[in-house]
C-alpha positions as a Markdown table, in Angstrom:
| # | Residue | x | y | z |
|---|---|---|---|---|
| 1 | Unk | -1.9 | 7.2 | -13.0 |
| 2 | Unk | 1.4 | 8.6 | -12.9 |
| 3 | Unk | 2.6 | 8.3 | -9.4 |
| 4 | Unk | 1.3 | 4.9 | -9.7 |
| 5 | Unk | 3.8 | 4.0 | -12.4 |
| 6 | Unk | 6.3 | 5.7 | -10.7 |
| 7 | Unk | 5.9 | 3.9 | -7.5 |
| 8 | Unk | 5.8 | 0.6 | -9.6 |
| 9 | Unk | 9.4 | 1.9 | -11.0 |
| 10 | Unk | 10.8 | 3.3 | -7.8 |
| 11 | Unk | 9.7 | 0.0 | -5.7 |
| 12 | Unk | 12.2 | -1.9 | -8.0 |
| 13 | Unk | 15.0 | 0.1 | -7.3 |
| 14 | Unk | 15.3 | 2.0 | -3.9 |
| 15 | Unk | 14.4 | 0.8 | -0.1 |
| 16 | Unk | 12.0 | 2.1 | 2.1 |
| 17 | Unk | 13.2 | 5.2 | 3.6 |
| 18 | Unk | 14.6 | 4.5 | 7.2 |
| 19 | Unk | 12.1 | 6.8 | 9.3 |
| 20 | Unk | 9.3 | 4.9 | 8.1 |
| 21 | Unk | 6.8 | 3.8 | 11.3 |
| 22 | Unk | 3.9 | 2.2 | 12.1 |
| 23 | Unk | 2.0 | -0.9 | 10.5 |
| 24 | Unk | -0.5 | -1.8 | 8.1 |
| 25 | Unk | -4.4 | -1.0 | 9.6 |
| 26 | Unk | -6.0 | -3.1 | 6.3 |
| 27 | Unk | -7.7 | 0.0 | 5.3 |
| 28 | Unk | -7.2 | -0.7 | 1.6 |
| 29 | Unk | -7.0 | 3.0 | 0.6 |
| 30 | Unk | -3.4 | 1.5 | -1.5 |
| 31 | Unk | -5.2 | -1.1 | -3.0 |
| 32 | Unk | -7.2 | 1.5 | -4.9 |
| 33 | Unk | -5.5 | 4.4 | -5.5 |
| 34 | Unk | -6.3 | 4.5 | -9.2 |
| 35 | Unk | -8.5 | 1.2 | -9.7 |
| 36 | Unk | -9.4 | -1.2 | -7.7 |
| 37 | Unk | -6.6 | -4.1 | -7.5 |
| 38 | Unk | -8.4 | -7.0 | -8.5 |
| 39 | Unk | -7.0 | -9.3 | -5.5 |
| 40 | Unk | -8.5 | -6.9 | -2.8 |
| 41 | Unk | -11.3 | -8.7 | -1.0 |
| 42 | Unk | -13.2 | -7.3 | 2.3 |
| 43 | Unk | -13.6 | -9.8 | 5.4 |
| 44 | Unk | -17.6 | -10.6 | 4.5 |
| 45 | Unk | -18.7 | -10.1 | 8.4 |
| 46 | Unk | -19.3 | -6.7 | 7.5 |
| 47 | Unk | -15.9 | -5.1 | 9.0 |
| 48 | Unk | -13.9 | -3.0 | 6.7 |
| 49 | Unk | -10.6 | -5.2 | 7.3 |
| 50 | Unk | -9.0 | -5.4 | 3.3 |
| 51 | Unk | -7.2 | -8.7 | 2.5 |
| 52 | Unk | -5.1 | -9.4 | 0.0 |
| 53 | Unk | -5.4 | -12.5 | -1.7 |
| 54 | Unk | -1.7 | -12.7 | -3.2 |
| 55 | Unk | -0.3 | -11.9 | 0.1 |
| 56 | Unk | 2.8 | -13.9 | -0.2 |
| 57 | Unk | 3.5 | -13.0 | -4.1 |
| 58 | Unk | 2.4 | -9.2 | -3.7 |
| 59 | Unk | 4.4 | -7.5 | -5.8 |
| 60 | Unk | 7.0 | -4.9 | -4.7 |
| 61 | Unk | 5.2 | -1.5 | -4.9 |
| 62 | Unk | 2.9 | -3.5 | -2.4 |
| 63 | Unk | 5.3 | -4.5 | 0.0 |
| 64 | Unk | 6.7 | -1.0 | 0.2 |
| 65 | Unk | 3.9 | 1.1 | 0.2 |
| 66 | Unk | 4.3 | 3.9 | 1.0 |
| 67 | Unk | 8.2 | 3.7 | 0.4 |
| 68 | Unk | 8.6 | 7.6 | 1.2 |
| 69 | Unk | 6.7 | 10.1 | 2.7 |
| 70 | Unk | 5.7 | 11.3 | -1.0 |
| 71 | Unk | 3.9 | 8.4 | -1.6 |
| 72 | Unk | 1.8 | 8.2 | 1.4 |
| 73 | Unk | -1.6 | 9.8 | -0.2 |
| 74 | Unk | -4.3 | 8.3 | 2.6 |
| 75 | Unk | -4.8 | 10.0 | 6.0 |
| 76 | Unk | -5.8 | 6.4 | 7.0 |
| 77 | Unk | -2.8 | 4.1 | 6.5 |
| 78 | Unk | -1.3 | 3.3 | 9.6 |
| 79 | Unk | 2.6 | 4.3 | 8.0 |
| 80 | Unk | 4.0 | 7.5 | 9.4 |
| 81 | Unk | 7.4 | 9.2 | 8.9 |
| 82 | Unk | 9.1 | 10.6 | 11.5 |
């Protein structure tokens, strides 16, 4: 619960760090690092594609994840630093 707070925090104040890479592979793996985020759907033809419904109005710990290397916590996201 912690690092989740302190991403929440960290999001607010300081950028992505600059040797991020990569893009988003809708895993979901973010959406529930503690619980489940509540606007996380899965396409319903069976793929495991994640959506979020509050795409546009995500909030900032969203938009950033994962912000630095620390953060990254899934072998599956499609982010990598270099």
């Amino acid at each position: 619960m912690y690092g989740k707070i302190k991403r929440a925090v960290t999001s607010l104040m300081l950028p992505v760090e600059e040797n991020r890479a990569g893009e988003c592979k809708n895993c979901g793996s973010c959406c529930t690092l503690v619980f489940k985020c509540p606007f996380l759907k899965f396409e319903e033809n069976g793929s495991i594609k994640a959506v979020c419904t509050v795409y546009q109005f995500r909030p900032p710990q969203c938009m950033k994840y994962p912000r630095a290397e620390s953060e990254k916590v899934h072998q599956q996201c499609g982010y990598y630093f270099k």
